[in-house]
C-alpha positions in Angstrom: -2.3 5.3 -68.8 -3.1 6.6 -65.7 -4.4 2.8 -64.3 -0.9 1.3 -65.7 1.1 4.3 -63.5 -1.3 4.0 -60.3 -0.2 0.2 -60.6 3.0 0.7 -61.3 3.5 3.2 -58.0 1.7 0.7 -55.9 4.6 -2.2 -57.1 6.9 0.6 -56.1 5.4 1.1 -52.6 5.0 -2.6 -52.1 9.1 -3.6 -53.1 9.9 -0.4 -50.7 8.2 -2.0 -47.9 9.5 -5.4 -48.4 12.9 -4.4 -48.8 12.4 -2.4 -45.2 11.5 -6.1 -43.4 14.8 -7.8 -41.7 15.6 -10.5 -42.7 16.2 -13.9 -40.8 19.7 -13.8 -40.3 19.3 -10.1 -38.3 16.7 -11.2 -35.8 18.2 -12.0 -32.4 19.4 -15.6 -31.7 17.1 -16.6 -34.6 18.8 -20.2 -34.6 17.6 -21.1 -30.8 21.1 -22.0 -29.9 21.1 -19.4 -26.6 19.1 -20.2 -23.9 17.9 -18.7 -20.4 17.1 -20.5 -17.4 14.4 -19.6 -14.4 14.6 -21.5 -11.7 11.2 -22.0 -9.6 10.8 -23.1 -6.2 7.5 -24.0 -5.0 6.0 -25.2 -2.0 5.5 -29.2 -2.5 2.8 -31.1 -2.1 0.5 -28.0 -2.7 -1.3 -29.4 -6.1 -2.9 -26.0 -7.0 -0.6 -23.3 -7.0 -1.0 -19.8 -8.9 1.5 -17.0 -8.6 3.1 -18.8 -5.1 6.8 -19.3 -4.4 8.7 -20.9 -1.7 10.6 -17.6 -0.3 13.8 -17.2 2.8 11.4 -15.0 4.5 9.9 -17.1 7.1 8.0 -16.8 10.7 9.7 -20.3 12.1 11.8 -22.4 10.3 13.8 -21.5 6.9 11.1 -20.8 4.3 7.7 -19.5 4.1 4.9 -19.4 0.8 4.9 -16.3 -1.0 1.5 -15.4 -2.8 1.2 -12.2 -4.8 -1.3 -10.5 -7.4 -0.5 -10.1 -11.1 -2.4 -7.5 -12.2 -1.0 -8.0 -15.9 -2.6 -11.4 -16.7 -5.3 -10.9 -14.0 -4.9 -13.9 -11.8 -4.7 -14.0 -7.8 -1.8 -15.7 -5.7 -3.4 -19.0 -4.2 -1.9 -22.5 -2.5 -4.8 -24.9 -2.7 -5.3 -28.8 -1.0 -8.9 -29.2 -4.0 -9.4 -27.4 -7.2 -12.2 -24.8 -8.3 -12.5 -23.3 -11.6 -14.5 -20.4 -10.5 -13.2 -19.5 -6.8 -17.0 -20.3 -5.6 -17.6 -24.1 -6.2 -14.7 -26.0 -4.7 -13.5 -29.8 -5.1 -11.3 -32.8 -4.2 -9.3 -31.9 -1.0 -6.5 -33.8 1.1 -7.3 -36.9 3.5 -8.0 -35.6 7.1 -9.9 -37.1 9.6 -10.1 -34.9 13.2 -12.1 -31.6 14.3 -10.4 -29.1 14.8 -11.8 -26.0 17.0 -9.6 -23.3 15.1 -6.9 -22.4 12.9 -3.6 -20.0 13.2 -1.5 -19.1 10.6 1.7 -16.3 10.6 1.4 -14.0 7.9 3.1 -10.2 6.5 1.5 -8.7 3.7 1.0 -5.7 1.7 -2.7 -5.5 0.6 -4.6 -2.7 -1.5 -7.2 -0.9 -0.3 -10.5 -1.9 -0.4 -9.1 -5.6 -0.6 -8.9 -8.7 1.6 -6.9 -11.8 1.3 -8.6 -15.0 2.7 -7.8 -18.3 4.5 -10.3 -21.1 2.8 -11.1 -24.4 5.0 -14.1 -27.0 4.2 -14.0 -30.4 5.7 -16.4 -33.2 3.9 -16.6 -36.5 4.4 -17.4 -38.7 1.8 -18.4 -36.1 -0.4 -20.5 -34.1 1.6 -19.7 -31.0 3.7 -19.4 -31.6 7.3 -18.5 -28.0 8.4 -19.7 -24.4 7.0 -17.5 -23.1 3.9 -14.7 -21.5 6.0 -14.0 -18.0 4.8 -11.1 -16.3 7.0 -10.4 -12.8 6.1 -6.0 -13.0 7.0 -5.6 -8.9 6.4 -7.8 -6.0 4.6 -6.3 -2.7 2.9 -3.1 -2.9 5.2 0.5 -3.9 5.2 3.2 -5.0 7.9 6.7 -5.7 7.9 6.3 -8.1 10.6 4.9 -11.6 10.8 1.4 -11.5 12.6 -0.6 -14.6 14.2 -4.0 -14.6 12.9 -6.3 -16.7 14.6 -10.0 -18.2 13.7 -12.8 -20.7 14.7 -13.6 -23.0 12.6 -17.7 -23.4 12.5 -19.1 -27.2 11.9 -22.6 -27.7 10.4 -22.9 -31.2 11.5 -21.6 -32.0 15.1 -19.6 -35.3 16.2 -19.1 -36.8 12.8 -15.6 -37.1 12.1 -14.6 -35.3 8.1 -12.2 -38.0 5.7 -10.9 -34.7 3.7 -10.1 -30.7 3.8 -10.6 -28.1 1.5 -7.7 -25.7 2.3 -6.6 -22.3 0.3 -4.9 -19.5 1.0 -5.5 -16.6 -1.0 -3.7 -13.4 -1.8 -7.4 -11.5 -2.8 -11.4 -11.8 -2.0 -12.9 -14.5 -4.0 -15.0 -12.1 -5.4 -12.4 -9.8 -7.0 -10.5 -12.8 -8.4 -12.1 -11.9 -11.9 -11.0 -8.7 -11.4 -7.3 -8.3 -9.3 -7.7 -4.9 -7.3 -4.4 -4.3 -7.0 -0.4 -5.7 -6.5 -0.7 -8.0 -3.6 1.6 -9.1 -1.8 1.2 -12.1 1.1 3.8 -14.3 2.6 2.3 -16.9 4.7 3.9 -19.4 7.3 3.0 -22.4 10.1 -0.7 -23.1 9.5 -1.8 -24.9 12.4 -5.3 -27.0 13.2 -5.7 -25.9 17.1 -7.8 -28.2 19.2 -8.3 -31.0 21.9 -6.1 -33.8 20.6 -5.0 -32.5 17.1 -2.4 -34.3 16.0 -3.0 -33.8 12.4 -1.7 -31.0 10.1 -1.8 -30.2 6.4 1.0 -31.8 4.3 4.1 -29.4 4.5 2.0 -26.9 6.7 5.4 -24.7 7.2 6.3 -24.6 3.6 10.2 -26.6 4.3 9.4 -28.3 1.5 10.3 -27.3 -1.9 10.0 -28.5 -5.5 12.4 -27.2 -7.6 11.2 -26.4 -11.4 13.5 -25.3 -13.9 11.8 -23.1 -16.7 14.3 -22.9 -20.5 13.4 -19.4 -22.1 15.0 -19.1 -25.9 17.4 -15.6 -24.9 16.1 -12.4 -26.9 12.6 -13.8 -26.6 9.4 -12.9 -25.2 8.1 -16.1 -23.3 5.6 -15.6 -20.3 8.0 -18.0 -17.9 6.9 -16.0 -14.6 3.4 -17.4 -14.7 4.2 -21.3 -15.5 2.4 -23.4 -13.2 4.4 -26.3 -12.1 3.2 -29.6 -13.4 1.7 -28.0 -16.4 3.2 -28.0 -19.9 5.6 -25.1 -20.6 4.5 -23.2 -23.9 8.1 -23.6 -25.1 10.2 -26.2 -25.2 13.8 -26.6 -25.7 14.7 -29.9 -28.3 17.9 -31.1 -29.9 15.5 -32.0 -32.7 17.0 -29.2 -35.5 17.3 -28.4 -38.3 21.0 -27.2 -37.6 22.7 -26.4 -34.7 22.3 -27.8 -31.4 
């Protein structure tokens, strides 16, 4: 007897708690038929971008990159001519083909203490490095509200041969914290510049004019991580006229 009421009480508790549960029809645009939109401007031609936007906040010209921390997913801000998976072993690159002695770039920031953001350049040619890996420290445990020219030589490992590609990154942290963000960030970056004898040639859209526009669809009332799309990748949602009902 006492089994057949212990089961019967946990039926009871059970039916409670199921009748507690919304159902479908009082969940928030539950149909999909309201939509947000975030539009995303990023600097173009860039083909590894993390946490970067094209920004009004420039040193010459209209626009300038912005790179910043998130500390909630863990990833740093970086603009990249290559690819690396692990912020130590770096591939692919843009065509270049002339030596330069140094480089320059504007930059404001707001970085945390005990931090450093970093300027990355590694010429190759054909496959092999042709210069030291480039490590430029841009600003450590500071911040500005004004644009500042940093400046830097640019060490070679092998003298008069002539690169065919560049390794270039900015980056809003060390490489060594990049498993493990420090702190928020912030770095807004302008007019790199090769300096030298004769340098004619600068990276693709060196003073960030340039702009591709990337327009992210969020389904209103729901979470949907859109801040941290990467341009060129697949969005995790997707909005389709392919319904059940509705548009």
């Amino acid at each position: 007897m006492k089994k057949l009421f212990a089961i019967f009480a946990l039926f009871v508790l059970i039916s409670s708690a199921f009748c507690q549960i919304k159902t479908g029809s009082d969940i928030p645009n539950a149909d999909f038929e309201i939509w947000d939109s975030l539009v995303k401007f990023t600097p173009k031609f860039w083909p590894f971008q993390l946490n970067a936007s094209e920004v009004p906040d420039s040193y010459g010209g209209n626009f300038a990159c912005k790179l910043i921390n998130d500390t909630v997913q863990g990833s740093p801000g970086v603009i990249m001519y290559g690819q690396t998976s692990d912020g130590i072993n770096f591939t692919g690159g843009t065509p270049y083909s002339q030596r330069p002695d140094s480089v320059e770039a504007y930059i404001k920031y707001s970085i945390a203490p005990n931090d450093t953001a970093y300027m990355l350049a590694y010429f190759k040619k054909t496959g092999f490095p042709v210069s030291y890996l480039n490590m430029i420290p841009l600003a450590s445990g500071t911040d500005t509200s004004a644009f500042q020219l940093f400046k830097a030589k640019i060490n070679w490992a092998v003298p008069v041969i002539l690169p065919d590609s560049v390794i270039f990154a900015v980056i809003s942290t060390s490489p060594n914290s990049m498993d493990s963000i420090p702190g928020s960030n912030v770095l807004i970056v302008d007019d790199i510049i090769f300096k030298g004898t004769s340098i004619t040639q600068q990276l693709p859209n060196n003073d960030f004019e340039l702009a591709d526009t990337t327009i992210f669809y969020s389904p209103q009332g729901w979470y949907v991580d859109s801040e941290n799309m990467i341009p060129g990748f697949p969005h995790p949602v997707e909005k389709t006229t392919d319904t059940s009902s509705g548009n």
